[in-house]
N, C-alpha and C positions, 0 to 999 in steps of 0.2 A: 383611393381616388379623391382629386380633389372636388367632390359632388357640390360642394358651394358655388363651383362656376357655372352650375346647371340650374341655378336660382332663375328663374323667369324674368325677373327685373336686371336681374344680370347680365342674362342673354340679352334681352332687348336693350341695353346698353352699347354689348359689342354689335347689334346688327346694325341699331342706329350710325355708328362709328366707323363701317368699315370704311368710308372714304376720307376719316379725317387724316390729317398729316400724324404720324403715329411720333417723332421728336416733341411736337405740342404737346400729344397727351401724355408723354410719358413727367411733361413739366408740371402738370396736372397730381392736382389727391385723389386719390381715390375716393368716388362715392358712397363707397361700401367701407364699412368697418372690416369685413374679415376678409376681404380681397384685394390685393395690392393691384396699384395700376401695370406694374411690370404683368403682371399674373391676365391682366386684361389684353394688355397690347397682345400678349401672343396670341391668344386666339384669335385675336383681329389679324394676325397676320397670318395665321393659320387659315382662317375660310378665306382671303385672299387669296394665298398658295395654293388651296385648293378649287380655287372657282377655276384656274388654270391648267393645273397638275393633276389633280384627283376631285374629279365635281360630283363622283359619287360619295363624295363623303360631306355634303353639303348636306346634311340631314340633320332634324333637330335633335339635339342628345348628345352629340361627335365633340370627343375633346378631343384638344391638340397639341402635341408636345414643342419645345422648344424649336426656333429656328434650324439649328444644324441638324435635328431629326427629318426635319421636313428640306430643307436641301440634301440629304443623301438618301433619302426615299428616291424610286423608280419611279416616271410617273403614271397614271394608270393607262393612258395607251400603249406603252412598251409592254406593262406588265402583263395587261390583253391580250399582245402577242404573244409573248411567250406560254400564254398557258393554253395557247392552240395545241401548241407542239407535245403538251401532257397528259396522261391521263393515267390510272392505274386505282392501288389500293388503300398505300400507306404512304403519304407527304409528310416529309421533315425539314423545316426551315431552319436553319440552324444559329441563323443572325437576323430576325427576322425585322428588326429595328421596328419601323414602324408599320411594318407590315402591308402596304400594298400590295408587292409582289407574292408575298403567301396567299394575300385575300384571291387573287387571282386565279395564280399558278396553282391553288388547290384546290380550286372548285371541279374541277376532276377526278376528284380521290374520297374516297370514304369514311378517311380516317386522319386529321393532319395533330402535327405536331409543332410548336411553335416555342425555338429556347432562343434568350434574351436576357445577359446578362443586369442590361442598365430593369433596375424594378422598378422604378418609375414609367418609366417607358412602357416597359409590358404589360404594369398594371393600367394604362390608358388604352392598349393594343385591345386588352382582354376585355374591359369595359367597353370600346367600343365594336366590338364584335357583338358584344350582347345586343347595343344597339342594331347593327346591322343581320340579328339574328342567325350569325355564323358559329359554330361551335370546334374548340379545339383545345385540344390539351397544352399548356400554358407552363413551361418551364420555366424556371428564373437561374437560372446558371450559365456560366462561359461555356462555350463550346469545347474546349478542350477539356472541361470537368464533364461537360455531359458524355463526351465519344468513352472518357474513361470508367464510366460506371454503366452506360447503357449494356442491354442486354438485345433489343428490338432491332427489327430489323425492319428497311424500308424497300418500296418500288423507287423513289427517287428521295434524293439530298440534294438540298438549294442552299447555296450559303453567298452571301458579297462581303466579301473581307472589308475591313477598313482600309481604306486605300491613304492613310496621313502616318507619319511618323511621330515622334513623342514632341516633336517640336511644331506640328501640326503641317510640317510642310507634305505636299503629294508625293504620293510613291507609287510605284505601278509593278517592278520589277517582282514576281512571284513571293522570292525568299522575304522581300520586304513588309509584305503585307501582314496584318493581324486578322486571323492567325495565318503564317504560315503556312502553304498549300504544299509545299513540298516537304516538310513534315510529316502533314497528317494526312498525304494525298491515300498512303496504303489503306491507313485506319477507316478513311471514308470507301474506299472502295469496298472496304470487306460488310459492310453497313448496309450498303445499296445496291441496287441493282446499273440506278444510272445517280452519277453524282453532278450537278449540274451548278457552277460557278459565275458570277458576273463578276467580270473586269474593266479595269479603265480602257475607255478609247484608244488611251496612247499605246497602249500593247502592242507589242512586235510579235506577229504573226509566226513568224520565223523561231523566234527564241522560246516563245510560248509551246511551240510541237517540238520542240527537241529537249524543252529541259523535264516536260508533262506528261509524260507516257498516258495511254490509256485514252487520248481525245480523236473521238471518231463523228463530231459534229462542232463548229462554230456558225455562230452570228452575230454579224455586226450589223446593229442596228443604230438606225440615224432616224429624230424624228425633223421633219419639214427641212432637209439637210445640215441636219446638225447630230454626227454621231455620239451616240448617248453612252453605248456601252456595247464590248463585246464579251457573249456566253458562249461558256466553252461545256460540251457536253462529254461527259468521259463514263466509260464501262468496262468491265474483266473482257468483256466480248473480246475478239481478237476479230479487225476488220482492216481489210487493203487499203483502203482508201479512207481519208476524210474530205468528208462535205462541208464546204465555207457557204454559206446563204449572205446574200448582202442585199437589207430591204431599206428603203425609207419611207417611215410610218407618214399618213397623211399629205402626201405629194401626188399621188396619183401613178406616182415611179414601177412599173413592173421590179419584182427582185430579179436578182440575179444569182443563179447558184453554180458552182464550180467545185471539183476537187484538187485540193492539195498536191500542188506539183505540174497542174496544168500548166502555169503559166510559164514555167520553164521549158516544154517545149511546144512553144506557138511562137511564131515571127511576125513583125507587126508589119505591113506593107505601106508605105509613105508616099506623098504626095503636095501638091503644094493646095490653096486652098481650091475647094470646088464650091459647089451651090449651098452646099448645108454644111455648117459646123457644128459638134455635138462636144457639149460638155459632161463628163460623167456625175453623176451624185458624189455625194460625199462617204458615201458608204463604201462604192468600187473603187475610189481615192485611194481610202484604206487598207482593201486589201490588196494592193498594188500590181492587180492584174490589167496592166495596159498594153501587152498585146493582146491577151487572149480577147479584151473588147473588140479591137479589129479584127481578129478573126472569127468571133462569134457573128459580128454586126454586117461582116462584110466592108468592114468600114477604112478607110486610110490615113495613120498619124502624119500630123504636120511637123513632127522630131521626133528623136527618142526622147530628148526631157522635153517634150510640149505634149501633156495627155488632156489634148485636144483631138478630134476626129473629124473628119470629112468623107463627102459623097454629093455626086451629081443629082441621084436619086433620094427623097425622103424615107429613112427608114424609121418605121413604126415602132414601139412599143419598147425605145430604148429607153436605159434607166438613166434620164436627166433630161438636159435642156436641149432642144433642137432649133438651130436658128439658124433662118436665110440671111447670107451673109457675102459684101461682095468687098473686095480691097481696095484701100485708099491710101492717097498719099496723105500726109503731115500736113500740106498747106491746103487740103480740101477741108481740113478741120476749122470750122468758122469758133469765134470766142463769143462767150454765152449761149453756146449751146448746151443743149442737154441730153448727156446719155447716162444709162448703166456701165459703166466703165471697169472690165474684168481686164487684170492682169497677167498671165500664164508665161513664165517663164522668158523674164521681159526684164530688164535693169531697170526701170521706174516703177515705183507700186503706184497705185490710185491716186492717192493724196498727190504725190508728186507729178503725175500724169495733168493732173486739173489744175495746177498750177502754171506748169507747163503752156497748156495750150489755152489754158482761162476757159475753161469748161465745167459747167455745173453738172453734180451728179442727180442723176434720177431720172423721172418720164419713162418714156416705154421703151424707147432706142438702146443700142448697145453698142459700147465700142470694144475690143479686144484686142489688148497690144501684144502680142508675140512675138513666137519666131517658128519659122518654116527652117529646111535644111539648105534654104537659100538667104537664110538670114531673118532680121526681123520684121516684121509686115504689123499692119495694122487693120482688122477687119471691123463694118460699118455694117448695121443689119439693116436689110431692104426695107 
């Protein structure tokens, strides 16, 4: 560990610093003899990342490793979530990086386990657990060396693949990932009771259940409408059905939950606009259940490609935005005005919309340019 950065005058260095411009100080010498200014900037971008991401680890003692650790870290309100959904004897992380999501997801278990190739990394993971007075067995091996010598067996396996290729570009497709989930999906199942994966957002729902035997729960999780990731939960169990949960963390959004193949047979029933129009989150976006919202909600699409909703009545406790809204023509639009300006299924995006009509965005107002199955319309909120 590098325990020099835990020097007192050190720290109060970086706490003084967290708001400087971090290109200056990197133009800067270092203060200290044995610690480079590089070696400073990161933890100053470290407790930034975390006053955001993970502000339980805003604690005196907490080091922090390199930026791309701390951008592929979970942040700790997802990782919260998910460790509702846990509980048991034996937790094994298997990529556990920088470890939020273990610190979380295994505060339900009695016994965790935590393997992490990069040693650097771990040995900061492990040091700051001491701090946090967490206790867990600390492997430093790939995962592919650990499933081949292990002998232990677990209540659950967590792993998040690297999602980048050797050229660093993103990848999401199963076979692509490091490691390979379709490789060693047997090996983990034979290991665990439940083996439990996070994947990129952009994951195809679709291709996911048919290329992955064995997944009898997902979620996709979005925080403040921004999906973050979806976990896919897999067992030997043999079950009829899979459950899809779609929540957005910190919205005030109800989830929504469904099973696989619902939406295939629900019909959406159409309309043109009425009193209320409902935008879904970004999480039901995702899993592309737009009929089944109207017929859970009661509600009526304004197209097939417009997953827009309406209703004369306000209906409560839908997962998005609900807005009174009445139709305007094009020349009731005055120039310098000010709206929120959403696009759905509309041949001008924003930008060009506010060009268009000399319209500034923002204030409380909304405009939404679409289309109904009578064409395109343009609604104005009351």
């Amino acid at each position: 560990m590098e325990n020099k950065l835990l020097n007192k005058e050190i720290q109060n260095y970086i706490n003084a610093n967290l708001n400087t411009d971090l290109h200056s100080l990197l133009l800067k010498k270092s203060p200290f003899p044995n610690v480079s200014m590089l070696e400073i900037v990161q933890q100053i971008k470290g407790k930034q990342t975390a006053q955001k991401k993970f502000p339980f680890l805003l604690k005196e003692g907490i080091i922090f490793p390199p930026q791309l650790n701390l951008e592929q870290a979970s942040s700790e309100t997802t990782a919260l979530y998910k460790s509702q959904i846990l509980k048991g004897n034996r937790f094994a992380d298997l990529t556990s990086g920088f470890g939020i999501d273990a610190y979380y997801l295994s505060q339900n278990f009695g016994e965790v386990t935590l393997v992490e190739q990069n040693t650097e990394l771990l040995n900061i993971v492990e040091h700051n657990w001491g701090v946090l007075d967490r206790k867990a067995i600390f492997i430093n091996q790939n995962l592919e060396e650990f499933l081949s010598t292990n002998k232990e067996y677990f209540d659950v396996i967590y792993l998040d693949p690297a999602r980048r290729d050797h050229n660093k570009n993103k990848v999401f497709l199963l076979e692509d990932l490091s490691p390979d989930i379709l490789q060693i999906k047997d090996v983990l199942l034979a290991t665990a009771d439940q083996v439990i994966i996070k994947l990129s957002p952009l994951i195809d729902l679709k291709y996911l259940i048919s290329v992955l035997p064995g997944i009898f729960r997902i979620e996709i999780i979005a925080l403040k409408n921004d999906v973050k990731e979806a976990v896919v939960f897999l067992s030997n169990e043999k079950r009829k059905e899979i459950m899809v949960n779609c929540i957005n963390l910190e919205s005030g959004d109800s989830s929504f939950t469904f099973t696989f193949g619902e939406e295939e047979n629900t019909q959406a029933v159409y309309s043109e606009p009425e009193k209320f129009i409902y935008i879904p989150n970004n999480s039901i976006l995702k899993a592309g259940i737009f009929n089944l919202v109207s017929e859970r909600f009661g509600l009526k699409k304004l197209h097939p490609n417009t997953h827009l909703y309406t209703s004369d009545q306000k209906i409560n406790d839908f997962p998005g935005r609900v807005l009174e809204m009445e139709s305007v023509e094009s020349k009731q639009i005055k120039k310098k005005e000010q709206f929120n300006i959403i696009s759905k299924n509309y041949p001008l995006k924003p930008e060009d919309i506010k060009k268009k009509y000399g319209i500034k965005d923002g204030g409380e107002g909304y405009l939404i340019f679409t289309q109904s199955k009578k064409g395109k319309i343009i609604l104005k909120s009351v």
